[in-house]
N, CA, C and O atoms as CSV, one atom per row, in Angstrom:
chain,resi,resn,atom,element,x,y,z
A,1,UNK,N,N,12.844,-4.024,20.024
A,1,UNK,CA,C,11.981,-3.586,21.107
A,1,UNK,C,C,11.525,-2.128,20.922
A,1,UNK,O,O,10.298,-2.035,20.966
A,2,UNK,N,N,12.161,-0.978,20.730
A,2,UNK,CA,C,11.862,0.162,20.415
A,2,UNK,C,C,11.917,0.238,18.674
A,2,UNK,O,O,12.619,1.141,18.217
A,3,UNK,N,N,11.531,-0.255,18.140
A,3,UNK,CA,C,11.430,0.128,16.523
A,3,UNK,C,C,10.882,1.300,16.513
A,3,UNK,O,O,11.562,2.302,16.293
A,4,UNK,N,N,8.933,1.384,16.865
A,4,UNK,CA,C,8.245,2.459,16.832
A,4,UNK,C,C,8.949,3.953,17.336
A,4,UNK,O,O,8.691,5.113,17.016
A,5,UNK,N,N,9.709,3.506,18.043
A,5,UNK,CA,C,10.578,5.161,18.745
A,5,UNK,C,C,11.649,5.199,17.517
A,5,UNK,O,O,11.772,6.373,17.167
A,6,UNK,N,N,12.385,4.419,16.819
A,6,UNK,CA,C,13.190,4.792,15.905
A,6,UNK,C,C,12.225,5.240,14.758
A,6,UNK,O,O,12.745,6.196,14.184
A,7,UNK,N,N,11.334,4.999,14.350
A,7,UNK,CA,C,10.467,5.566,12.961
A,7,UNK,C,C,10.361,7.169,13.932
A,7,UNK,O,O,10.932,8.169,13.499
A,8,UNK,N,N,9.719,7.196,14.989
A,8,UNK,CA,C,9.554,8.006,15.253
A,8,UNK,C,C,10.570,9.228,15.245
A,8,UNK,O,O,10.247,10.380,14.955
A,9,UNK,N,N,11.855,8.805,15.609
A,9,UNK,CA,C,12.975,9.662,15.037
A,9,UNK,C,C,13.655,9.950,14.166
A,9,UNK,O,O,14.673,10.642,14.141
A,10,UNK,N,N,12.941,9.249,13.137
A,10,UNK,CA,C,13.425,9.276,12.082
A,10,UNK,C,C,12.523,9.958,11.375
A,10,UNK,O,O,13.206,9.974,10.350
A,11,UNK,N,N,11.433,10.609,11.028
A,11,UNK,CA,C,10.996,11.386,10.403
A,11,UNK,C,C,11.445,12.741,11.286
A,11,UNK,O,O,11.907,13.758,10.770
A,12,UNK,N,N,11.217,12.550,12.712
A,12,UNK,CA,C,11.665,13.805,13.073
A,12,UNK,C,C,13.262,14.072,12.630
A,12,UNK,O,O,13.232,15.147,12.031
A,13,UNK,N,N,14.185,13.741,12.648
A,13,UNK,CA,C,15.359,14.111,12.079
A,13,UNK,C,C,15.102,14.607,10.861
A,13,UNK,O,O,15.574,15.714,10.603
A,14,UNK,N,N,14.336,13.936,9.888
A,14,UNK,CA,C,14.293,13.895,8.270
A,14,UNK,C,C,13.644,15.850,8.192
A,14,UNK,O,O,14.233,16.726,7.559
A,15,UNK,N,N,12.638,16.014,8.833
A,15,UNK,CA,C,12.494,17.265,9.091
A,15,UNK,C,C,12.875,18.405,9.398
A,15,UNK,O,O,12.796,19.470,8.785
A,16,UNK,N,N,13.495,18.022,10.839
A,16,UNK,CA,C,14.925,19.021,11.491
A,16,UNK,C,C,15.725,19.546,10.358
A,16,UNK,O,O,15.823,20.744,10.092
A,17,UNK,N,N,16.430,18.345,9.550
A,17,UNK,CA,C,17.537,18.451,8.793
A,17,UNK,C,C,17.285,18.927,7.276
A,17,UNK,O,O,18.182,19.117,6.454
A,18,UNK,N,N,15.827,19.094,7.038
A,18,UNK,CA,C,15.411,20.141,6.088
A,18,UNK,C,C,14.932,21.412,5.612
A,18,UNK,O,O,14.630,21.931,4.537
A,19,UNK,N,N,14.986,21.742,6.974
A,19,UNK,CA,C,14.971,23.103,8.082
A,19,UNK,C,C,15.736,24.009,7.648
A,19,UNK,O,O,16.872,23.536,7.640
A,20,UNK,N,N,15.743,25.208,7.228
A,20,UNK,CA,C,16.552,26.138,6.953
A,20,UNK,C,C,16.161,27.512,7.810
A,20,UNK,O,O,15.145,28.191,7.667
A,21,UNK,N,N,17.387,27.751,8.850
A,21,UNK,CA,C,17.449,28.514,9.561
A,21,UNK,C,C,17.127,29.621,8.854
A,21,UNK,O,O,17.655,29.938,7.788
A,22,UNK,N,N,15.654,30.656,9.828
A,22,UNK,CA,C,14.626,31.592,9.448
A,22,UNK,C,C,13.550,30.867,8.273
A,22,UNK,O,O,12.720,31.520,7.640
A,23,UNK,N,N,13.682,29.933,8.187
A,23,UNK,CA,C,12.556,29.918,7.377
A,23,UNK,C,C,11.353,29.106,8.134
A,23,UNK,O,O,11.440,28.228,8.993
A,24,UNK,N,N,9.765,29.920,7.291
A,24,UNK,CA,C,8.880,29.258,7.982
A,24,UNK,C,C,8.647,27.936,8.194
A,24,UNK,O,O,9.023,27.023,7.460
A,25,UNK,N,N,7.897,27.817,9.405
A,25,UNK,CA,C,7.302,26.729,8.964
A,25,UNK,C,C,6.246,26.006,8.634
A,25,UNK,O,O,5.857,24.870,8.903
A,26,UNK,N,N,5.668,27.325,7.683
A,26,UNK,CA,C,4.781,26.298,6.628
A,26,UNK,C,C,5.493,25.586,5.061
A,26,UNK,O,O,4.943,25.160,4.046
A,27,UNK,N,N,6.986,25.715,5.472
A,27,UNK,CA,C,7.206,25.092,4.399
A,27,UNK,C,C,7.958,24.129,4.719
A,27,UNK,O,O,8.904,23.810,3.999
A,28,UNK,N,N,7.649,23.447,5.944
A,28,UNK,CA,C,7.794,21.955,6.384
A,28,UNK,C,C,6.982,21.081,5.709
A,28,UNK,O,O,5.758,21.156,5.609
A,29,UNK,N,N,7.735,20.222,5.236
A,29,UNK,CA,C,6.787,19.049,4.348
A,29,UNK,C,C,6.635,17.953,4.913
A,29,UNK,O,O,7.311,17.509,5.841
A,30,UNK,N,N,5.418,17.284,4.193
A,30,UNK,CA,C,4.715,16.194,4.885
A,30,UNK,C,C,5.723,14.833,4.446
A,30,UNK,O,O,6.120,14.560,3.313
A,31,UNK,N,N,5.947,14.209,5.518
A,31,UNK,CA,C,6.601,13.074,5.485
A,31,UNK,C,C,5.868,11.740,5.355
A,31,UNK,O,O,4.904,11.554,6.097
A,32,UNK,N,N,6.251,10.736,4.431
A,32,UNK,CA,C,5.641,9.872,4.444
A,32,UNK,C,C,6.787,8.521,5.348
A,32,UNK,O,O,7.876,8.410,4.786
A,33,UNK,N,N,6.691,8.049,5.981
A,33,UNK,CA,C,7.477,6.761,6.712
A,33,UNK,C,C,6.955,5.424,6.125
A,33,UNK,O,O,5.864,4.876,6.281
A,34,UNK,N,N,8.176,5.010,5.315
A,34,UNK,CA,C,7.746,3.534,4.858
A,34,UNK,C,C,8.797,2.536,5.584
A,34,UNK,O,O,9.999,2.585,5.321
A,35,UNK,N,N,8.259,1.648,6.496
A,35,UNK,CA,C,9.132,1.144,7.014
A,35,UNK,C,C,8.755,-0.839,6.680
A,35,UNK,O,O,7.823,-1.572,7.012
A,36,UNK,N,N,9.697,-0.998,6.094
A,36,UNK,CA,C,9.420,-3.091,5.679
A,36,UNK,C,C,10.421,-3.607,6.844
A,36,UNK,O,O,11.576,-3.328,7.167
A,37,UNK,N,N,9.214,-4.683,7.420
A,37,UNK,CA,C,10.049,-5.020,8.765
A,37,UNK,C,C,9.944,-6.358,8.265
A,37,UNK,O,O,9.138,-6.792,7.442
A,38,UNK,N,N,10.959,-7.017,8.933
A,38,UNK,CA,C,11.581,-8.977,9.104
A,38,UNK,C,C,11.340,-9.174,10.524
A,38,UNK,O,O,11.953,-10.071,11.103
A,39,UNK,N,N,10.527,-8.446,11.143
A,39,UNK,CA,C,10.143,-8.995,12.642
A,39,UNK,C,C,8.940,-8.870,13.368
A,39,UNK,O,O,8.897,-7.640,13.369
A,40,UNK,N,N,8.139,-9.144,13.859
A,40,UNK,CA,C,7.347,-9.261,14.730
A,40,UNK,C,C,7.637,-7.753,15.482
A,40,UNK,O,O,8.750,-7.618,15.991
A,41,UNK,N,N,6.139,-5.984,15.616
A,41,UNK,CA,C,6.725,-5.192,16.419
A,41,UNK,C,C,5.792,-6.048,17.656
A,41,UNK,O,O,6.484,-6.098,18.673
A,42,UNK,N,N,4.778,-6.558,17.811
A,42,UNK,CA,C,4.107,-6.577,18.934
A,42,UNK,C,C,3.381,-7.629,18.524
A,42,UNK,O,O,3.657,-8.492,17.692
A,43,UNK,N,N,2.167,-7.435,19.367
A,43,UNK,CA,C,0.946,-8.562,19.023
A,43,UNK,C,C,-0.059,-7.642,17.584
A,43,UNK,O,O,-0.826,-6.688,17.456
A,44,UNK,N,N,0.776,-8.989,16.534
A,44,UNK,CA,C,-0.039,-8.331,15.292
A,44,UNK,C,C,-0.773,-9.500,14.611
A,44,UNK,O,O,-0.778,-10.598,15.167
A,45,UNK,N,N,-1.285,-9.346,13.637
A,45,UNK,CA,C,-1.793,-10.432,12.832
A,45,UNK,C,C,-1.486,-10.210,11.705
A,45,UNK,O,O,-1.018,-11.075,10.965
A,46,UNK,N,N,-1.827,-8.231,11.148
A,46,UNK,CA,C,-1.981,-8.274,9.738
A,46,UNK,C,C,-0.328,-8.159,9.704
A,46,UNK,O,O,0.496,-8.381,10.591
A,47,UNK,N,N,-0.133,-7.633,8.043
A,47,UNK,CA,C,0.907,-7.749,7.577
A,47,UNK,C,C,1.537,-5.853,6.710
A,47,UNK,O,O,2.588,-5.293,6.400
A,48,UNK,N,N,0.231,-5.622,6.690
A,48,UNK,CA,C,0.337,-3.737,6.072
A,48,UNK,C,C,-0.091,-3.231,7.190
A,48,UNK,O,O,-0.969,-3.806,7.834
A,49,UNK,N,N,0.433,-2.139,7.571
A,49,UNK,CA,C,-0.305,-1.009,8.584
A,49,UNK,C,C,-0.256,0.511,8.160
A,49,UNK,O,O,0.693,0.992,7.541
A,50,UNK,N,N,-1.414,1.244,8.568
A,50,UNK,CA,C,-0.901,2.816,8.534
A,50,UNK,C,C,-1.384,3.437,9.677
A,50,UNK,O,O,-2.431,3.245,10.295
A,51,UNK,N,N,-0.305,4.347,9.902
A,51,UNK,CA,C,-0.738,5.435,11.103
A,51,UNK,C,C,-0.901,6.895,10.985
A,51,UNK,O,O,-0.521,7.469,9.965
A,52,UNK,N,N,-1.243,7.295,11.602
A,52,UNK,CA,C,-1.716,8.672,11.190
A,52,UNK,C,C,-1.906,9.283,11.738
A,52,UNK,O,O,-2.919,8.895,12.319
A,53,UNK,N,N,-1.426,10.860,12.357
A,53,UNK,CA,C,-2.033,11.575,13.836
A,53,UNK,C,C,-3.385,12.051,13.550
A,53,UNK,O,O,-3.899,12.531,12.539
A,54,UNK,N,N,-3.892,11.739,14.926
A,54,UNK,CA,C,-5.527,12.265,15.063
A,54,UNK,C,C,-5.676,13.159,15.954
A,54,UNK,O,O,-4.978,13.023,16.959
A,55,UNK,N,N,-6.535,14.246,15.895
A,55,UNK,CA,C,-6.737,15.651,17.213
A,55,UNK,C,C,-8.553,15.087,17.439
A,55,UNK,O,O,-9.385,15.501,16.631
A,56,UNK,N,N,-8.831,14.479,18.179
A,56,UNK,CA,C,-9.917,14.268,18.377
A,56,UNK,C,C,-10.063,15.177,20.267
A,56,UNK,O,O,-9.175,15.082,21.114
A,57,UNK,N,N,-10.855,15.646,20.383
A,57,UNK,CA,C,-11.782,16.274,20.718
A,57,UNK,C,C,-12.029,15.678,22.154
A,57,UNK,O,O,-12.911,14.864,21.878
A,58,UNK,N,N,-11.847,15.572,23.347
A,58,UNK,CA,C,-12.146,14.888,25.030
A,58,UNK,C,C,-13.600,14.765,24.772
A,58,UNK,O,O,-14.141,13.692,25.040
A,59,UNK,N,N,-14.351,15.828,24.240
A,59,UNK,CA,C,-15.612,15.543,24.962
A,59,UNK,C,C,-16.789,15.802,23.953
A,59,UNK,O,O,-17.832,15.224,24.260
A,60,UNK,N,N,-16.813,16.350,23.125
A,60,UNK,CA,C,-17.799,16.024,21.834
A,60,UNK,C,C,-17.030,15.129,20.748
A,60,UNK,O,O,-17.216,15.127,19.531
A,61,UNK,N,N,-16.377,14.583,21.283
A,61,UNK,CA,C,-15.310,13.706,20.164
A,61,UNK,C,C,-15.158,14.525,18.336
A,61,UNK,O,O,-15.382,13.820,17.352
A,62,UNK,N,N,-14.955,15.294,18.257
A,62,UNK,CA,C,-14.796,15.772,16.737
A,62,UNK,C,C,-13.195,15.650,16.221
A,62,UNK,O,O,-12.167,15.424,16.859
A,63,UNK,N,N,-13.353,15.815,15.268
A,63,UNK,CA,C,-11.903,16.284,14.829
A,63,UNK,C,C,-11.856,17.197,14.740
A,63,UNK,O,O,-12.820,17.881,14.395
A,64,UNK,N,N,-10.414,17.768,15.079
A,64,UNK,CA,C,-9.677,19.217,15.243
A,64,UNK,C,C,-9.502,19.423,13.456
A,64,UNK,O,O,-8.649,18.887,12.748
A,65,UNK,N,N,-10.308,20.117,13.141
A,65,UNK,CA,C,-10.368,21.081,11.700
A,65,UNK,C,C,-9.569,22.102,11.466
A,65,UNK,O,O,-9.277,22.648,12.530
A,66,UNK,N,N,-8.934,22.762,10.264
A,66,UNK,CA,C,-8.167,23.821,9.708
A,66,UNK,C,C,-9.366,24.858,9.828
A,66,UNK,O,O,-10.522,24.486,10.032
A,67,UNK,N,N,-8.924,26.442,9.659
A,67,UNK,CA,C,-9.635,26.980,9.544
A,67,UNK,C,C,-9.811,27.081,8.033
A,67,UNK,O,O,-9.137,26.390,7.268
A,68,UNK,N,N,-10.809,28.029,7.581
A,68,UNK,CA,C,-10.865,28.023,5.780
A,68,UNK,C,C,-9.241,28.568,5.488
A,68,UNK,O,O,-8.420,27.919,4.841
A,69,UNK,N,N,-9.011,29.773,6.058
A,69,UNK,CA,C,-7.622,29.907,5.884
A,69,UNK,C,C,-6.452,29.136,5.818
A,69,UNK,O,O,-5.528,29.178,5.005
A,70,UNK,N,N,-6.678,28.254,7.035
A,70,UNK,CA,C,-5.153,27.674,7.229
A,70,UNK,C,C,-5.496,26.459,5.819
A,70,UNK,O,O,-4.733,26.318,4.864
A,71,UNK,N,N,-6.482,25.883,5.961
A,71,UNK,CA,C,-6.328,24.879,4.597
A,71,UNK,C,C,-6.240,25.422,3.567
A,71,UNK,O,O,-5.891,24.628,2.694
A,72,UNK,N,N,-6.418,26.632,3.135
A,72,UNK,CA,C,-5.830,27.355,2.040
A,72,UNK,C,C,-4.603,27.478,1.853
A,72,UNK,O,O,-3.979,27.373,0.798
A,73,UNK,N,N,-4.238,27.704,2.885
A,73,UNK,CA,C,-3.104,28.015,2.815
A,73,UNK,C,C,-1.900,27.007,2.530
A,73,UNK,O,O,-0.933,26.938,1.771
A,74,UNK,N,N,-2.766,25.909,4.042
A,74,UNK,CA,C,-1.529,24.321,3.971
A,74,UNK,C,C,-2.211,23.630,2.846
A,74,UNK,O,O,-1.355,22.861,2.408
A,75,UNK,N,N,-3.156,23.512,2.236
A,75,UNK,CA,C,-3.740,22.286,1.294
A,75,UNK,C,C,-4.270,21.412,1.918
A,75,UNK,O,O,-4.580,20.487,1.167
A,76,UNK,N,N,-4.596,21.201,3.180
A,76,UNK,CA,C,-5.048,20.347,4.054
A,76,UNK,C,C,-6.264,20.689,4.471
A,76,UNK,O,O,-6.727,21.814,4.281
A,77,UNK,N,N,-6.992,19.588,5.176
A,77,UNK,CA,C,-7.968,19.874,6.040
A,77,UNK,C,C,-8.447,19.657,7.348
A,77,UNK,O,O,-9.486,20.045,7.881
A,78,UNK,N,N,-7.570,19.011,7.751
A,78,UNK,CA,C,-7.298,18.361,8.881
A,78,UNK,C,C,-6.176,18.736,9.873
A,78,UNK,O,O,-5.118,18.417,9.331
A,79,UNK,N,N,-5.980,19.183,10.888
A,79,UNK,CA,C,-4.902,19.594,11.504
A,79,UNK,C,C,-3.934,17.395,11.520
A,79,UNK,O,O,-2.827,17.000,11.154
A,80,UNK,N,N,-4.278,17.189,11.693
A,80,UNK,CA,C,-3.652,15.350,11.495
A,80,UNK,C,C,-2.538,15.829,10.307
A,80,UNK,O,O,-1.312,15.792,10.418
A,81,UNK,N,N,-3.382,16.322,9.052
A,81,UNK,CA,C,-3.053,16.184,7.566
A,81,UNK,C,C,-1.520,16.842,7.995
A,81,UNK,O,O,-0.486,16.255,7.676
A,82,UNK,N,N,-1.512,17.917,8.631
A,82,UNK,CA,C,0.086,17.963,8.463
A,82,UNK,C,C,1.245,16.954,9.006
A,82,UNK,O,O,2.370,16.841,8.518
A,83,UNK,N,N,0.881,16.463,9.781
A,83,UNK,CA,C,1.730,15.131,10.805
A,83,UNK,C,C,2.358,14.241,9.798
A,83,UNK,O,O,1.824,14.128,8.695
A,84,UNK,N,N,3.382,13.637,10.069
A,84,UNK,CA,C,3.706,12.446,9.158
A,84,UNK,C,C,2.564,11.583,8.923
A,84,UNK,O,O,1.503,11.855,9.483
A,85,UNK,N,N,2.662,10.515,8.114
A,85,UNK,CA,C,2.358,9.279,7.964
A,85,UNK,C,C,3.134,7.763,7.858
A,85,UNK,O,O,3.961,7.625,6.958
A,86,UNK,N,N,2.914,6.852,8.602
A,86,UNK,CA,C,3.639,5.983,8.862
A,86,UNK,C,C,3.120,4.821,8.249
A,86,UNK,O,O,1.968,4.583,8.613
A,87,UNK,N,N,3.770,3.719,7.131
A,87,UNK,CA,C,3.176,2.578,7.024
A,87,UNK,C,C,4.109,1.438,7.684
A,87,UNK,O,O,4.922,1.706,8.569
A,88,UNK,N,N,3.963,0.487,7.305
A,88,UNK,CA,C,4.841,-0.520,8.020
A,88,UNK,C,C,4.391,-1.991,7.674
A,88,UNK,O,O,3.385,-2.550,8.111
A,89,UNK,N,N,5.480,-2.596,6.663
A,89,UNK,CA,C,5.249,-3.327,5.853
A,89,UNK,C,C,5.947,-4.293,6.191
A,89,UNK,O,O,7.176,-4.255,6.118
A,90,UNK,N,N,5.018,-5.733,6.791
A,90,UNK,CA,C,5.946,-6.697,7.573
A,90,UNK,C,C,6.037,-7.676,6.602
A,90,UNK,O,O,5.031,-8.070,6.013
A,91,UNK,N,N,7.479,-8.239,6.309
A,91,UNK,CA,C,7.665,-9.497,5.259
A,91,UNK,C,C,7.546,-10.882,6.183
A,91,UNK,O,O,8.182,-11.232,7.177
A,92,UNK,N,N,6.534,-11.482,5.488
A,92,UNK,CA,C,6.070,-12.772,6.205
A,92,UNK,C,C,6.845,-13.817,5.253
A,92,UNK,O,O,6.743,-13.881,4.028
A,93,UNK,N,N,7.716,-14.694,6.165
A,93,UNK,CA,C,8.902,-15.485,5.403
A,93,UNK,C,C,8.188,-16.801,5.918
A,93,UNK,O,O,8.656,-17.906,5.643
């Protein structure tokens, strides 16, 4: 019933626990979540999924962009790009 809340704590732990007290955090790394499930999470059909955080925008709908700096800096371009990524790979028996 709660799977999605356990992935969800589970990259956050994986992070926490690579954390070294005083150090920044731009040198938090990007997590990838691969999770192969034997169950049904909800009403699905397919069988691969990916998720991905999005900063979209209330009211001109855009995406929330890095500045030239910060993607210099993170390698990214996307404020999303730093967030985990989640796939979720259901075995159809």
């Amino acid at each position: 019933m709660d799977y999605l809340h356990r992935m969800l704590y589970g990259t956050s732990k994986t992070i926490t626990e690579r954390m070294v007290q005083g150090a920044k955090y731009l040198e938090v790394k990007k997590i990838y979540s691969i999770n192969i499930v034997y169950f049904d999470l909800g009403q699905d059909d397919d069988y691969v999924y990916h998720g991905k955080t999005h900063f979209t925008g209330l009211y001109k709908k855009d995406e929330l962009r890095l500045s030239k700096s910060q993607c210099e800096t993170f390698g990214k371009e996307t404020a999303g790009d730093v967030y985990p990524e989640y796939y979720i790979l259901k075995v159809i028996i």
